[in-house]
N, C-alpha and C positions, 0 to 999 in steps of 0.2 A: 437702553440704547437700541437704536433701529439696527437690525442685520442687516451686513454688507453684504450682496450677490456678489460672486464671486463669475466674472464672466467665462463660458466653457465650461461649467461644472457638469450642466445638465447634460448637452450634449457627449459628453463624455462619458457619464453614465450608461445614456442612449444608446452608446456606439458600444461599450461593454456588454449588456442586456443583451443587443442586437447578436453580436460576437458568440454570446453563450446561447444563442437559438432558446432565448425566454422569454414569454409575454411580459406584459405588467405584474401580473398576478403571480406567476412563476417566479418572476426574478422580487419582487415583495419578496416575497414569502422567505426565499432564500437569505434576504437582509434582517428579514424580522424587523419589515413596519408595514402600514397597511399600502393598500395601492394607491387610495389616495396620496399620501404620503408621497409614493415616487413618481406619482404624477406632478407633484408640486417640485419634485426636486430637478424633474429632466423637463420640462417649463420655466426653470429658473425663476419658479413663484418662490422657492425656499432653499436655504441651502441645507447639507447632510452635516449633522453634527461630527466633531472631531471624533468620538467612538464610533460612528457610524462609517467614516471617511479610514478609520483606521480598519475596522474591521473589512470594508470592501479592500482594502492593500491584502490584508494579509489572508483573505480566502481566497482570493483569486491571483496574488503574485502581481497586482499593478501598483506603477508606481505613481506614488502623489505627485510628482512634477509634471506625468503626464497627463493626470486628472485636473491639473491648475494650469494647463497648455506652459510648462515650461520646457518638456520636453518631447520629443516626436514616439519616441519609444513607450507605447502601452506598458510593459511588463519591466518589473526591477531588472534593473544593471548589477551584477555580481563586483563587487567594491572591494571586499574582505573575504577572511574565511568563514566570516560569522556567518555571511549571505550562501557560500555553500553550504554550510551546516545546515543551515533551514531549509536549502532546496530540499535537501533529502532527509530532512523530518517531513517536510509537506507531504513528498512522494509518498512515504510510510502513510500516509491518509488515505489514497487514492484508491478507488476501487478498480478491480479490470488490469492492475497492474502490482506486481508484486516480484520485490527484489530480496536477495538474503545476502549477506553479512556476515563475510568471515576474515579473519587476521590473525597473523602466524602469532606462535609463540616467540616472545623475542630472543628469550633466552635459549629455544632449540635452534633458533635461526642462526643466532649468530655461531654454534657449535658446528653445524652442518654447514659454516662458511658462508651463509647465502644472505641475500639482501630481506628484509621483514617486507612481507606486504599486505592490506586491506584490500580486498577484494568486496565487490558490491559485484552480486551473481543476479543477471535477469534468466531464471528457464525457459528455454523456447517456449515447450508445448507443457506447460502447466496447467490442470487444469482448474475451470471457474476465472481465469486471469488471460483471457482472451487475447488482450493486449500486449504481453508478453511476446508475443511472436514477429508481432510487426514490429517493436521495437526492438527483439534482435535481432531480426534481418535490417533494418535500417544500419544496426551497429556495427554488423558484419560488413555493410559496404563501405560504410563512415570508416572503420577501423584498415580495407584498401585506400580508399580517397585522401583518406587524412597523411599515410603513408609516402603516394603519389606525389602531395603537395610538401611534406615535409622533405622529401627527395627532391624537390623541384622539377619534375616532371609534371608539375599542373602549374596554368597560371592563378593568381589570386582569383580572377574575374571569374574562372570555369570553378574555384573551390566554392567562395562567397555563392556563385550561381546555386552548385548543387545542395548545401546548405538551406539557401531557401527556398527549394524545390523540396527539401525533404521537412521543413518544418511548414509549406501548406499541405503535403501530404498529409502530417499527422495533425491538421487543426482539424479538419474532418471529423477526428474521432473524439467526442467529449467523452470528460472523465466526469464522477460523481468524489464528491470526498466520502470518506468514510466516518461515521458519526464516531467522537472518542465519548465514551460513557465511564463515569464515574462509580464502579463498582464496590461495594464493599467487600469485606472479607469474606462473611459467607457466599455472599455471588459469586467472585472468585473463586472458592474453592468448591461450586458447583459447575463451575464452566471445565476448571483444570480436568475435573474429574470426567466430565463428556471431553474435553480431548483427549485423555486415554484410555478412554474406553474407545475410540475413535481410532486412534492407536494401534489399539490390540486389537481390533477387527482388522487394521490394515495388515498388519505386521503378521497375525495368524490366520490369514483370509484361507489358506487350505485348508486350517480348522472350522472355520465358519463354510466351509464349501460341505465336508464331511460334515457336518450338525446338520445344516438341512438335509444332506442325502437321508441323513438317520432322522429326521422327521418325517420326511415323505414317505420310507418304508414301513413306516409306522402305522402312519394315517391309512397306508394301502393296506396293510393286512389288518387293521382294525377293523376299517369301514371299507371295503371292495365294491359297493353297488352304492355310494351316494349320489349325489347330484357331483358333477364336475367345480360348480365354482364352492360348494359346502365344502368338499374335498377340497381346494384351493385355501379356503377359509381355515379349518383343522389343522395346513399345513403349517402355516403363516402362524397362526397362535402358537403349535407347537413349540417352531423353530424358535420364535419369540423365548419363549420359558426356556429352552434348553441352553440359549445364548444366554441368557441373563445369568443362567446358573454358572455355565461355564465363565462368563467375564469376572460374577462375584470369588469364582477359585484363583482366577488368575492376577485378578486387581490387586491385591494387599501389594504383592512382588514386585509388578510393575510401576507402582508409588514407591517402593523403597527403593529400587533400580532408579527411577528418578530424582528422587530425592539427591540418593548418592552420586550421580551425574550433575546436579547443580552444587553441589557442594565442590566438586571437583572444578568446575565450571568455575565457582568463584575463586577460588583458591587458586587460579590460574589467572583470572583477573585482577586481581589483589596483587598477584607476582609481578604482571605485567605491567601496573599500575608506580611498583616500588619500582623497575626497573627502567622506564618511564623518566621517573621523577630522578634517579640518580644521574641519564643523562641529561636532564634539560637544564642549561647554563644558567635561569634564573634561579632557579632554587641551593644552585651553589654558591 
């Protein structure tokens, strides 16, 4: 059977590509087909098969009604709670911006009288997560303005306005996803192990200030007349070995400290999960 073109598909695309500041070849690449390929699709020589059509939805948040011009709107309409759930699974992909994730315990909350909440925390000034900042000073104004409007001290027309003043603001700034990798056990438990040892440099950083002071006295009264960067060199190896020694003293503890902090972790999860399930009305 001959394929049906599908009218608007291409340009749609085009106007996507365009959006994401990507060549041909760029935005290929990113679909995983060749350029030819997207040149037949945004020519409306060919269309994008239904994987291809799905996968472009779900990397970039558009929606297929407005890839098949049924709708004006580029980017999915939030419908359910399912569509928030995935927003912020996506988010967790995103490089340059980085959120954490905390929620009371239910069972101390409801002792201390107080209402349970989920907190989703962006840090200003985190670093490597650049992004971060502009989105919460965006937040910090959104969190006045939304106040404003909800008091009715603002019209719709000045809310809606500043809304889409602050989401061309942040088109400006493209994000990159971040690759999910399928690791196995042992990979995992060589990555766990560089984050604490990662850790315990952070956590002991005056010990690790103290290790190199006591490498450089070292290298000085050993070798007093080297070259400057040899002496630089000596230094640097030293401190190497002297850190390694000390991380392999301190590491066993700080796995078993861990350990027992996920253990505790889940045992709080599991609680909060039975506690949960006792109030939710379907399960009675």
């Amino acid at each position: 059977m001959k394929e049906r073109n599908v009218p608007g598909v291409g340009s749609k695309l085009k106007e996507l590509r365009v959006s994401l500041d990507k060549n041909q070849k760029e935005f290929a690449a990113m679909l995983g087909v060749r350029q030819s390929t997207l040149s037949s699709y945004e020519n409306d020589v060919s269309i994008p098969s239904i994987d291809v059509l799905y996968d472009i939805a779900t990397k970039f948040g558009i929606s297929l009604d407005w890839m098949f011009g049924l709708s004006d709107s580029m980017t999915r309409e939030i419908s359910n709670l399912g569509d928030v759930f995935r927003m912020f699974f996506e988010m967790d992909e995103l490089d340059g911006l980085r959120y954490e994730v905390e929620c009371d315990d239910l069972a101390i909350a409801e002792q201390d009288d107080t209402w349970p909440a989920a907190c989703i925390k962006f840090y200003r000034d985190l670093p490597f997560h650049d992004l971060n900042k502009l989105f919460f000073d965006t937040m910090q104004e959104y969190e006045h303005i939304r106040q404003e409007f909800n008091d009715c001290y603002m019209s719709l027309e000045s809310y809606e306005g500043w809304e889409k003043e602050a989401i061309k603001k942040g088109e400006v700034y493209l994000i990159d996803k971040k690759e999910r990798i399928n690791l196995n056990a042992a990979e995992r438990a060589k990555i766990r192990k560089q984050i604490l040892i990662a850790q315990l440099r952070y956590r002991d950083v005056r010990q690790m200030i103290a290790i190199a002071n006591k490498a450089s006295d070292q290298v000085e009264a050993e070798y007093p007349d080297i070259d400057i960067r040899e002496k630089e060199r000596l230094i640097d190896e030293r401190f190497t070995k002297m850190a390694h020694e000390y991380e392999d003293t301190m590491l066993p503890g700080l796995i078993k400290e861990t350990e027992e902090e996920r253990k505790i972790r889940n045992e709080r999860f599991a609680s909060r999960k039975r506690y949960s399930d006792d109030e939710d009305p379907d399960t009675n």
